[in-house]
N, C-alpha and C positions, 0 to 999 in steps of 0.2 A: 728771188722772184717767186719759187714755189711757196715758201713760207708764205711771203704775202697772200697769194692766190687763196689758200686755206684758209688762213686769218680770214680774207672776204668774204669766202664762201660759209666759214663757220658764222659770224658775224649776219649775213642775210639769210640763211637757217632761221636763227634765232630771230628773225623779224619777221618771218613769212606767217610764223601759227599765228602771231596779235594780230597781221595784214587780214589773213582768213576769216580768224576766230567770226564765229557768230555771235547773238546777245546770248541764246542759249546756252553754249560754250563760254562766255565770261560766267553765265550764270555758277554753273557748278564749274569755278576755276578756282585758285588758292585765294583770291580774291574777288568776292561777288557783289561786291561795291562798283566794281567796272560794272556790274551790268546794268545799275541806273544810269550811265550813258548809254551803254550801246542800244538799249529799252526806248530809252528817248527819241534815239536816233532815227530809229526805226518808228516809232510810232509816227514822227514827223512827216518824214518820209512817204510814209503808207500812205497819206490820203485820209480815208474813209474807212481804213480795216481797221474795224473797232475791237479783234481781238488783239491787236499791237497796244492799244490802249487798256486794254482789260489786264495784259500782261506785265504794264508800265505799273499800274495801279495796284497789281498786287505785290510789286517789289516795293514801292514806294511803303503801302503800309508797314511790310517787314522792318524797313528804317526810321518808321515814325515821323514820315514823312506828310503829314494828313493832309496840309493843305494843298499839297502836291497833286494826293491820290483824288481828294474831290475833286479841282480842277479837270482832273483825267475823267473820270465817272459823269462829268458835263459836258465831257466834250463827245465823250460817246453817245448822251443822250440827243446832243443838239445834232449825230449821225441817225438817230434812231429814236422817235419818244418813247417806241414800244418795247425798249429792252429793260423790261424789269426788274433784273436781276441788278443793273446799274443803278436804279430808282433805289432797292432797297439799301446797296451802298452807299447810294451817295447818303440816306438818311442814316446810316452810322456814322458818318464824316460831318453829317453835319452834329449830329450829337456830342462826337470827338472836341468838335469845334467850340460849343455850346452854345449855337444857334438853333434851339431847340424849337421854335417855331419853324424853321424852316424843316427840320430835320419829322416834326410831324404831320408838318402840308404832306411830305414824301410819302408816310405810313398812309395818313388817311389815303392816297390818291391812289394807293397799293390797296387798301383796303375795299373801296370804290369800283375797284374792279375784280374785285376778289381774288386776287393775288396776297392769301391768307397761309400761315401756318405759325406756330408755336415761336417763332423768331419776328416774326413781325409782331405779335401782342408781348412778347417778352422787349423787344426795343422802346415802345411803345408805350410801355411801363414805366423803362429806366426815364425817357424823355420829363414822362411826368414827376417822376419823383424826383428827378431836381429840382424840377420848377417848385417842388413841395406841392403839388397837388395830388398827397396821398389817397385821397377816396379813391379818385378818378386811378390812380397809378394801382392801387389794389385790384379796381376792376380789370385794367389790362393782364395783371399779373395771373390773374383769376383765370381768365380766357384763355391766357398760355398755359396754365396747366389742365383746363381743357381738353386744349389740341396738344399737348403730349406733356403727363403727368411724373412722365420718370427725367424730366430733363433741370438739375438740381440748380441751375441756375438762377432758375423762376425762385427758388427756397431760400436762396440766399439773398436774393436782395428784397425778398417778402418781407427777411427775417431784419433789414436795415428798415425798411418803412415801418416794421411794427414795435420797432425799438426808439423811433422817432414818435412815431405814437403818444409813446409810455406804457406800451401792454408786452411785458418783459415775456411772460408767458406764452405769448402768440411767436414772440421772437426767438424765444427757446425751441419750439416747436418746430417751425421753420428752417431751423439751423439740421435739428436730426435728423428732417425728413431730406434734407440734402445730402445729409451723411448715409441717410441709409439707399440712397440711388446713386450716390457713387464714393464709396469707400477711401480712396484715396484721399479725400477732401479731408486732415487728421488734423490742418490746426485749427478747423472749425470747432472743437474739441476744447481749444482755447476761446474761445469766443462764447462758446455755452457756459465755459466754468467763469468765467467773467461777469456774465447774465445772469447765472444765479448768485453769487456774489453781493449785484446789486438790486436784487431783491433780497438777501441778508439770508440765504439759503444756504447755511453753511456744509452742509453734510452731502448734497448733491454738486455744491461748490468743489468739494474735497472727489467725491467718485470723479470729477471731470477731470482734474486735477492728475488723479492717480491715472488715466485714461493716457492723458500726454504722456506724461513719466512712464509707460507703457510700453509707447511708440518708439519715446526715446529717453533713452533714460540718464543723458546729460543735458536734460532743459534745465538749466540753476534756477528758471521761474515756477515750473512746476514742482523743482524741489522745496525749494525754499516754502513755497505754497502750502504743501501738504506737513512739513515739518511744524508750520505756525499751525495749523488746523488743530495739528494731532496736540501740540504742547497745549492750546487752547480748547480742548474739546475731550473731555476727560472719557466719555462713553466709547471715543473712536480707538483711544486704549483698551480700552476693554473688548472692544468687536475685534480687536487687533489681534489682543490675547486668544480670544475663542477662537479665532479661527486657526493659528496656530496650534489648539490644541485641536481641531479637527483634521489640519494635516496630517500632526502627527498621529491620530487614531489612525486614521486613512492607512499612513505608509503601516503600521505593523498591520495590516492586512493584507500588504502586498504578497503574492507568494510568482517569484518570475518562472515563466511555464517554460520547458522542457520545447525544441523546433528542433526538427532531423537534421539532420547536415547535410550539406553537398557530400556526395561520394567521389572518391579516386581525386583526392585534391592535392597530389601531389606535385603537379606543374601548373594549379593555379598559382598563379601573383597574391600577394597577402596586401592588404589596402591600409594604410594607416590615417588613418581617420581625427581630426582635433575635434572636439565635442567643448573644449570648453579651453579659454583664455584666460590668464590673471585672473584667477580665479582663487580666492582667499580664502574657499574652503570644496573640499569636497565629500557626499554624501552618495554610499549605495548601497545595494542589496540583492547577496550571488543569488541564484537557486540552486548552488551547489558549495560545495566545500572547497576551496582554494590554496594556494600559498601567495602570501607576499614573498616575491622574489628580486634581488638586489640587481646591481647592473655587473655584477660580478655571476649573473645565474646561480646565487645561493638561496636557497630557502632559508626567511628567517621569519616566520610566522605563521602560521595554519590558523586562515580565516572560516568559521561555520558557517555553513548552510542557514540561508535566513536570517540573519544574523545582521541589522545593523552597525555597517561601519563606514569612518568619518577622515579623511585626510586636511592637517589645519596648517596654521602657518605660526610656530611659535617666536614672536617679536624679540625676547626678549635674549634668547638664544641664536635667534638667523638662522629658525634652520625647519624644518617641513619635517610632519611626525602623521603615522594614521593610529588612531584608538578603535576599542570597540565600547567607547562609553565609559570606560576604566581605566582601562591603562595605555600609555602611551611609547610609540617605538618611533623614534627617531632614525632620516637617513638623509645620504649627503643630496643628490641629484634625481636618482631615477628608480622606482620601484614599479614592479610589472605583477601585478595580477592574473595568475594562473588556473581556471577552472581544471576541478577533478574529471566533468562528465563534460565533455566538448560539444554534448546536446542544451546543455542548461543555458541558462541567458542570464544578464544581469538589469536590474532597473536602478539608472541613475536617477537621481531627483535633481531638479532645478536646471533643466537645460533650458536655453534660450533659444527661441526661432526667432530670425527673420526682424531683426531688431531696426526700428530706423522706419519700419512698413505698418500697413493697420493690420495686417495679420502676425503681427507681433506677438507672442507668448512665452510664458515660463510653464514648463511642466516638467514631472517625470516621465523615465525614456527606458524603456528596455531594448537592448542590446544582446545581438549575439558576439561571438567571441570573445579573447581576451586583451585585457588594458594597459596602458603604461601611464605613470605620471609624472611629470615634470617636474621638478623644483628650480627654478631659476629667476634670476632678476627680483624675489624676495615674492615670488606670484606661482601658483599650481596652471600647469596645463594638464587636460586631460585626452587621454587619447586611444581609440580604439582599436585594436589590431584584429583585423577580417581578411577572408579570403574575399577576392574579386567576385565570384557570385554572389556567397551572403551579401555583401554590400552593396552591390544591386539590386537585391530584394529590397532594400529600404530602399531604394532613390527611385526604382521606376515608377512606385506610385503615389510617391512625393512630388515628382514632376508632374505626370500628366495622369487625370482620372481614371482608377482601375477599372471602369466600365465602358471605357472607348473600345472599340474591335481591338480582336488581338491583335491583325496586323498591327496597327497602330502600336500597339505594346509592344511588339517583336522589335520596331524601327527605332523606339527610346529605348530599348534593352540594348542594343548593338549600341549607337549613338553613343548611350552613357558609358559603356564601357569602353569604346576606342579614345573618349574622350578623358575619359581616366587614365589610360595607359599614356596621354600626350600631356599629361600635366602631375603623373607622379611626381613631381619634385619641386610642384611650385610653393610648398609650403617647407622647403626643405629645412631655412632657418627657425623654425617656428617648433622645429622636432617631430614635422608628420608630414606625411603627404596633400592630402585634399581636405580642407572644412568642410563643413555639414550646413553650408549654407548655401544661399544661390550666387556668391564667387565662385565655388566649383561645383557644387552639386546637393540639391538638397537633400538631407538624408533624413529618415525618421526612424531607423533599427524597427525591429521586429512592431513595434504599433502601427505602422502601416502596411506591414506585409499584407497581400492577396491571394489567394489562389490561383487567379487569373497573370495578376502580374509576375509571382514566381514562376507560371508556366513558361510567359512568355521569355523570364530568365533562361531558365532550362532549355527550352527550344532554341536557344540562339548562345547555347553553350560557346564561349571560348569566341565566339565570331566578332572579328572587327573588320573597319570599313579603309581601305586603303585608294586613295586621290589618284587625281592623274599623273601625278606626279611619280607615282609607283609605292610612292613611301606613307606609312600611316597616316590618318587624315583628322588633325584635328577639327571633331567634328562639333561644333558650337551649337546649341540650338536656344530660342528662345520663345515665349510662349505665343507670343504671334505676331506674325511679318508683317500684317496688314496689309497685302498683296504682290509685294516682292521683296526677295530679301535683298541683303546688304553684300559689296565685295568687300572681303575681310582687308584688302591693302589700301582702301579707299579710307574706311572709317578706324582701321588700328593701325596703318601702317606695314603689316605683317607682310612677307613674301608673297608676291600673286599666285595662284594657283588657282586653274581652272574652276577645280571644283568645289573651289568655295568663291568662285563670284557669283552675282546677284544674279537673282532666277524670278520670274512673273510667277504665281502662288496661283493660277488656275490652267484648265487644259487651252483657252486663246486669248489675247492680250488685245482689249482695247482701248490702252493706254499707249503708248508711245512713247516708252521708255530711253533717253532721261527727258523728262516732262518740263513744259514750259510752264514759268510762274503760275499763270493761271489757271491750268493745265492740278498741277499741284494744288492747289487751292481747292478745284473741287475735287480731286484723288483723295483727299483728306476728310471732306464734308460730303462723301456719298459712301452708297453702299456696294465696292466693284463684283462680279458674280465671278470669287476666288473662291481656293477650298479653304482658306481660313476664315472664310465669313462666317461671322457668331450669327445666332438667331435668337428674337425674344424682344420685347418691348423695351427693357429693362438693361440690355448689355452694352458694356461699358470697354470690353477689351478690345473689339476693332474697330472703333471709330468712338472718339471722346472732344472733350470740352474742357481747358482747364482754363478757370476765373481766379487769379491772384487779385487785389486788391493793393495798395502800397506797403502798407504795414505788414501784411503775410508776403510779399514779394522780398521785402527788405530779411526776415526772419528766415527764410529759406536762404538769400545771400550769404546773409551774416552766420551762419553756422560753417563757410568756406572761408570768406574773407569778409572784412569790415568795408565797405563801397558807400556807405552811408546808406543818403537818400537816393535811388537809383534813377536815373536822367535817359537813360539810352541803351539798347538793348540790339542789335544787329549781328545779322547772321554774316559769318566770315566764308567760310566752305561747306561746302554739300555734298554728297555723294549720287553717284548717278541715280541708284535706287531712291531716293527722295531723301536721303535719313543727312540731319545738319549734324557737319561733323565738328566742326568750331562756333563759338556765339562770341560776340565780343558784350562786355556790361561796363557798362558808365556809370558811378555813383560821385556824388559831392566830397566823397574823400577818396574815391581812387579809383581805377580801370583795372578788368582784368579779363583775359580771353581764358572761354575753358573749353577742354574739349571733349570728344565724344562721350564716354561714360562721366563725366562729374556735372556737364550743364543739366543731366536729366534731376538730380538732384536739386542743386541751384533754383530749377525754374520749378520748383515745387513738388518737386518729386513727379513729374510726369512722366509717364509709362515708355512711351520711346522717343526716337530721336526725329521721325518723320514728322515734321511740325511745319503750318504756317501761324503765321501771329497778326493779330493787331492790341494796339495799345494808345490810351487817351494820357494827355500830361494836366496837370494843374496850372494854375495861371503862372507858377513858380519857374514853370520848364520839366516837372518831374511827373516822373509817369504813377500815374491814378488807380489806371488798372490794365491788366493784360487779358487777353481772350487768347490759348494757345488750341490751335485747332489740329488732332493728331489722329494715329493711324497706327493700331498695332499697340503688342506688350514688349519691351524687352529689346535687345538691341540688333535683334534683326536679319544676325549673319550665321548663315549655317541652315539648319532643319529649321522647321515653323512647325513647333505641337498643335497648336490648331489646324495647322494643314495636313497634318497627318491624319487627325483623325476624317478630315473630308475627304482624303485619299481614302482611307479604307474604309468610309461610306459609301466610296465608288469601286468598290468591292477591288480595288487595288494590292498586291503581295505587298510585303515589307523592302524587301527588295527593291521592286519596282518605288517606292514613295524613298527610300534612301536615295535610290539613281537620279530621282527628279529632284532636291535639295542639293545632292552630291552631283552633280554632270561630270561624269568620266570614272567615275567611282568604282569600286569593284570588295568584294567581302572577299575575305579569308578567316580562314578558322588557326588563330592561335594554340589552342589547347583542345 
């Protein structure tokens, strides 16, 4: 009888949360596909509360639901003719639809009343340029950048009308001017080298070309691209040559300069650092005298001062040798580079930042401390070995700019470093501690050092940031929350801990956090008065736009998985703080749900995970284009470097701006 009794009781438990649950509550549940019922339900119900239907309407679009969502956007209006914000939907729905007449009654009738901005002659545009009525669609285009000229939208579909034209030129133009109001936009990049192309512009063909290959540099189409260019363009060999021999003047000028040490480092942590992966050759230069030393700590070489030298990979033997241009020493696995003067620094050539991003590059790197390299799997790894401050000299002004308030610097100096000490070991198989990227921490060795931010090093000697939890606190941060951050167990799964759930990013909230579809919809498309609000006409990092079209939508999939032509696009789970932690994708040859860090990739490399969407399909079923509307850089959980620096604009301690990312948090000084 008691078993039974339990059995029941557990049993009606587990039915009481769905009996409760609200539509809000399916919203952000493991399933948010319930909440186009419970949405519905509700809106029915209501009567006349036209924000139950604004609500319905904006889940409906998330599912690509169109003719759902108009439907919805009618029936609010036939509550209200004066709600304009419905007028202007419903003329995206009907555009979606391609009832483009109607979809322009809606603009003109917004226009009519002067219910104008930069979104309504930008709709208004696109209406006309299907219809191919390009004069009239330039004019609308025209008028949207007008009324606001940094919104790259307006550039890219300029740059389709002007290519339908025939004025290749106008179309090229068009495409930069997109790229240069928001950065991220890199496979427009493909689309310009395409353009010149067919104007028969080979050689700006080829720079667009090497642009992609840049970004990233396993496109086989930009490779292959630039491979014919160069076998067919005998000049670009030659520009090729020169400019190699201008590196190479370049590097024997280098002479790497002499930086003080940290003093009394004998209970700092030493940081090992990867700088470089499979890497089939390596190239540097001490400013001091050295040994190559074996993994048995033998000295078996005395490298000079200034002195070009080269670590390679001899095929034919299996086996990793370094030269100084003449003669060559062979060893089995691991050799470590030892400086004489532990002030001198080394510059490596050809490090790679940020690959995959448009702030992508190759350069040389000076570095303080001393190195070890890899031999393994028939590949060089390279790798830095620092104390815990030096190496925060490179990374605090790699993260966040060395002219924000010191505060601000003090709170990334602590930050970065407790966040190093919680992830020493995630590159353990790799033979180092932390990369030099933004997986653990950007780093730039001595060419980014500051004044300002080695101060703030120094002043925050040894101190890290320990949770409520009592025990060090991995402290995450990213470059902006867009108005609150993320709980780290919602969107990774991780252990709950207080002080790293989601926090509202201003001193009062008038949001209503977790936010109702619609609710969300404008949190994403305004500007809320947080301390991470950017400022400037032009910015791009708290509140964005991303336009994929089908072809650049399919080419961001297909670098994950093959999905074909993509048909459907639906968000699975959400996190209270707004950030979609699953997306599920439909293509003609397969399905696949991704989650929190890999859809940002996926959906074209968008900034973060706070997204609402709409999306048109083709008469086919397949979607044409998507509008992803977002909020913030980066994934959200932990400190928010933009909001740091709005804290110590508000003349906030360091302290105090860790407490308010960290709730319950508390510093100790390690060393």
């Amino acid at each position: 009888m008691r078993k039974f009794f339990y059995a029941f009781l557990a049993a009606l438990l587990a039915v009481i949360p769905e009996i409760s649950a609200s539509p809000r509550d399916d919203y952000y549940s493991d399933d948010a596909s319930r909440a186009l019922g419970s949405y519905s339900s509700e809106a029915q119900k209501s009567g006349f509360d036209r924000m139950a239907y604004f609500n319905l309407a904006s889940i409906q679009k998330e599912f690509g639901m169109n003719n759902d969502a108009l439907a919805s956007y009618r029936k609010i209006i036939t509550m209200a003719d004066n709600e304009y914000r419905a007028h202007f939907e419903l003329a995206k729905e009907y555009y979606f639809q391609g009832a483009y007449n109607f979809a322009e009654d809606e603009i003109k009738n917004l226009v009519f009343k002067n219910i104008v901005n930069w979104e309504v002659y930008y709709w208004w545009g696109c209406v006309l340029l299907e219809e191919n009525k390009l004069d009239e669609a330039l004019e609308k285009f025209n008028m949207a950048v007008a009324a606001d000229k940094y919104k790259n939208l307006t550039y890219i579909k300029m740059s389709y009308l002007y290519e339908k034209k025939g004025d290749i030129d106008n179309a090229i133009d068009k495409c930069k001017l997109a790229i240069k109001y928001d950065r991220t936009y890199t496979e427009l990049n493909r689309r310009i080298a395409a353009l010149y192309e067919k104007k028969n512009d080979r050689v700006n063909a080829f720079n667009y070309w090497r642009k992609v290959n840049d970004v990233d540099s396993k496109d086989l189409t930009a490779m292959e691209k630039m491979k014919q260019f160069m076998s067919n363009m005998p000049f670009l060999q030659k520009k090729a040559r020169e400019y190699s021999q201008y590196v190479k003047d370049e590097r024997e000028k280098i002479s790497p300069p002499e930086r003080k040490s940290v003093q009394n480092t004998g209970e700092i942590t030493d940081v090992k650092v990867g700088l470089m992966e499979n890497a089939a050759s390596i190239s540097f230069k001490c400013g001091s005298n050295f040994d190559f030393v074996n993994d048995r700590f033998e000295s078996i070489f005395r490298g000079a001062k200034l002195k070009e030298f080269s670590f390679g990979i001899d095929r034919k033997k299996k086996a990793a040798y370094f030269t100084d241009g003449v003669d060559r020493v062979y060893f089995d696995k691991k050799m470590y580079i030892m400086r004489d003067n532990p002030e001198s620094t080394t510059t490596v050539y050809n490090i790679k930042y940020a690959e995959g991003f448009y702030w992508a590059e190759t350069k040389d790197t000076t570095y303080r401390g001393d190195f070890l390299i890899i031999y393994e799997n028939s590949a060089l790894t390279l790798v830095n070995i620092i104390n815990m401050e030096e190496y925060l000299y490179g990374v605090v002004p790699s993260e966040i700019p060395p002219t924000w308030p010191i505060e601000a610097l003090k709170a990334q100096a602590v930050a970065a470093r407790t966040y190093t000490f919680m992830h020493m070991e995630r590159h353990e198989k790799e033979g180092f501690d932390v990369c030099n990227t933004q997986h653990c921490a950007v780093y730039s060795g001595v060419d980014g050092e500051t004044k300002a931010t080695n101060e703030a090093v120094n002043s925050t000697r040894g101190q890290v940031l320990y949770g409520s939890n009592y025990r060090m606190l991995n402290t995450f941060y990213s470059e902006d929350c867009g108005g609150h951050t993320q709980d780290v167990n919602e969107v990774w799964g991780l252990k709950k801990v207080a002080s790293l759930g989601g926090v509202y990013d201003g001193k009062r909230s008038d949001w209503n956090f977790p936010l109702q579809p619609f609710d969300l919809e404008e949190y994403v498309r305004t500007r809320p008065d947080v301390y991470c609000k950017t400022y400037g006409a032009g910015e791009t990092s708290f509140r964005w736009i991303r336009y994929l079209n089908a072809d650049d939508l399919a080419y961001y999939v297909d670098k994950n998985a093959d999905l074909g032509r993509i048909k459907e696009i639906r968000p699975v789970r959400r996190a209270q703080g707004g950030a979609l932690v699953k997306v599920y994708i439909e293509g003609d040859k397969g399905s696949k749900t991704y989650g929190f860090d890999s859809m940002r990739n996926v959906l074209g490399k968008i900034r973060s995970n706070v997204i609402k969407w709409e999306y048109l399909k083709d008469e086919k079923g397949y979607i044409k284009e998507i509008y992803i509307y977002g909020a913030g850089w980066g994934h959200g959980v932990g400190m928010c470097q933009r909001g740091i620096k709005g804290m110590a604009d508000d003349r906030e301690g360091y302290e105090s701006i860790l407490y308010h990312y960290f709730p319950g948090s508390y510093i100790k000084t390690r060393y």
